[in-house]
N, C-alpha and C positions, 0 to 999 in steps of 0.2 A: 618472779622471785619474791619473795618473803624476806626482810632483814630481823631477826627475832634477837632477844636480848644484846651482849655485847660482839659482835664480830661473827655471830652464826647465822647460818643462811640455809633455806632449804627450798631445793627447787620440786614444782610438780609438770608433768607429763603424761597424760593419760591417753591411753591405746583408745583408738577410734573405735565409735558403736555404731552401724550404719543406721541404728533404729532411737537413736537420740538429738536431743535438739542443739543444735549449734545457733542458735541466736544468742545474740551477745548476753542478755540476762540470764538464761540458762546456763551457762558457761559460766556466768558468775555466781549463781549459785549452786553450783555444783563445786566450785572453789570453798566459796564461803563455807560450806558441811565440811569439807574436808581441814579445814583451818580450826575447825569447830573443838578438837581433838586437843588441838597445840596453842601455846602459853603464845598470846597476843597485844598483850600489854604493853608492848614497844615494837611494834608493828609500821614497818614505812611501805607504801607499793609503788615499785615500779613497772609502766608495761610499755611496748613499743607496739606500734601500729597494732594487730589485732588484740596486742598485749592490753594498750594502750584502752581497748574501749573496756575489754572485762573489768580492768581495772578502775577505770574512772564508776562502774556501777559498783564494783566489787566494793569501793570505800564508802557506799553510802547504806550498805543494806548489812554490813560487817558489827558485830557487838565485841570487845568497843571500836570504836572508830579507829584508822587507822593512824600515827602521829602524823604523817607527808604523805602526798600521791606527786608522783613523776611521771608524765605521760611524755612519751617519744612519739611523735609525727604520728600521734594516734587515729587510727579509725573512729568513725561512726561520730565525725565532727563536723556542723556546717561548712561550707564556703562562703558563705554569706550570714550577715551579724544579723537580718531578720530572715533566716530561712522557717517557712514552712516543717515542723519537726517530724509533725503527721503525714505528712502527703508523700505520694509514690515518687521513688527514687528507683533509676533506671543507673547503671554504670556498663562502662566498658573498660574496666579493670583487669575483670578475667582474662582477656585477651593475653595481658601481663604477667597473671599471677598464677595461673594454671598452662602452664606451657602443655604443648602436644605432642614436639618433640624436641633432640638437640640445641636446633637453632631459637626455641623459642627459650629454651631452659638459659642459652648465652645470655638471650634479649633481656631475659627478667631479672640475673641477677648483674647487669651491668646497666639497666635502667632505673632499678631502684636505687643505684647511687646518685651520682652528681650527672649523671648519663654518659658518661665518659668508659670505656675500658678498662680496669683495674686488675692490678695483681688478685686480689682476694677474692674479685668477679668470677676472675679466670677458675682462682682455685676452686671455690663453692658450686662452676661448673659441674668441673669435675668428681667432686667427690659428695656433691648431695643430687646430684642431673638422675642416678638409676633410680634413686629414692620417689623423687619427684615424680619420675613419670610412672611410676610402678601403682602412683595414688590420686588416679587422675577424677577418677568416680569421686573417689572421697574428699576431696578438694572440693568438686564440683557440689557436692551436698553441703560441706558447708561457706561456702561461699555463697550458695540460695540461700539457706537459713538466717545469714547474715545480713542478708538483702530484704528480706520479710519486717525486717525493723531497722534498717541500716541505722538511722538517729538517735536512736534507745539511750546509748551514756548521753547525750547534748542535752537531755529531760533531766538527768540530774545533775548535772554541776549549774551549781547556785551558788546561792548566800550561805549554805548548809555544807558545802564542799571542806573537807579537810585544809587544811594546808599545801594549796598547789605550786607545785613548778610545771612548768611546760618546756620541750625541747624541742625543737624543731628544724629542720634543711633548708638553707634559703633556695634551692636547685630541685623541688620532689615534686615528682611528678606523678606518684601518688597519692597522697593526702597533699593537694597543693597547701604553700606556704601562707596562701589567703584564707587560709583557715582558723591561724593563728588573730586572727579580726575578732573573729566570734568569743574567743575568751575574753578579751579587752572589753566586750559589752556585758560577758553572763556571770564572769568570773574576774572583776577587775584589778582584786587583791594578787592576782596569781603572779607569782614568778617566770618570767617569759625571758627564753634565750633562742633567738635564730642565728643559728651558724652559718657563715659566708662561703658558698663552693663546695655546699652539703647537701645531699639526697635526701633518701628516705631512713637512713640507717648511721645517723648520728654519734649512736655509739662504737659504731664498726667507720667510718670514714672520718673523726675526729677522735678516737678514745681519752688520749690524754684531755681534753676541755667538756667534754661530755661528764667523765667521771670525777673531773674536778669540781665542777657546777653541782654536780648529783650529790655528792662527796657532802660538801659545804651545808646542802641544803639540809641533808637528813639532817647534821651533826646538829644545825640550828632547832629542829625539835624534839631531841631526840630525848630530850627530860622538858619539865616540866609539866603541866596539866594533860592530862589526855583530851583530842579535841569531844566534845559531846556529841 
């Protein structure tokens, strides 16, 4: 999501191409042209987990810069404060996030919370489970793509990064919470909140303290200089 001038928002979602690239920087700039169009000059990004890593590239290759980046429990972030950013990266994620059938489609979306059973688990079962498994190929292509440079955003957040917050689940068992290490060395100005008895979907298992933190932060730059 995009927050452009006062109180408007435009969201994008684009129909899968089996013959394009899903690594994290191609997805960002394929955002970034399409932003390309639209008035950017008060521009804040938020993205969550895969949201999360377009995002953190998307704010640095964007003319002008974006005013804040929010990353929720974002992908394509160390677990460790000297990781290797170049070296091959093996995950068993997939197992989680491409279900195969029913019981896995339960697992994934009641594992990505705090790991516990949840009313809204239940429901996202039910009413995203035929979606899910209808796009299992397509999952699986970008999830490899993703995998071909999984570190990609951790190479640019620096000294150059907008104005960061970070959100994060003290309970995620995807992007573990020892992730949140790595910013405190590469990015130590950033705004860091881990939530107590939170997974991976901070904004769906806290909403009210997620949106209020998020809330807060835009409004704080939301004028002044654009960052360069």
């Amino acid at each position: 999501m995009a927050r452009t001038g006062a109180g408007s928002a435009r969201v994008r979602e684009s129909d899968y191409r089996p013959d394009a690239s899903y690594r994290y920087e191609s997805q960002a700039r394929r955002l970034r042209d399409w932003l390309a169009d639209l008035p950017t000059d008060n521009i804040h990004l938020a993205g969550s987990s895969m949201g999360g890593a377009i995002a953190a590239i998307l704010a640095h290759i964007m003319t002008p810069a974006p005013r804040s980046v929010t990353l929720l429990n974002s992908a394509g972030i160390p677990e460790h404060p000297d990781a290797d950013l170049n070296a091959p990266f093996e995950s068993d994620r997939d197992a989680i996030l491409i279900p195969q059938d029913w019981r896995g489609v339960y697992r994934m979306f009641n594992t990505v919370g705090n790991g516990k059973p949840t009313a809204s688990g239940i429901a996202m079962t039910g009413l995203l489970g035929p979606d899910l498994l209808g796009r299992t190929e397509s999952l699986r292509h970008i999830f490899r793509d993703m995998l071909a440079d999984p570190l990609a955003p951790a190479r640019y957040l620096g000294p150059d990064t907008p104005p960061l917050q970070v959100q994060w689940g003290e309970r995620d068992v995807i992007t573990p919470t020892r992730c949140v290490r790595w910013f405190e060395k590469a990015t130590p100005d950033a705004e860091v909140h881990v939530f107590p008895r939170v997974g991976h979907l901070p904004m769906v298992e806290t909403p009210a303290k997620s949106a209020a933190v998020l809330r807060h932060f835009v409004e704080r730059y939301a004028t002044g200089p654009q960052p360069a």
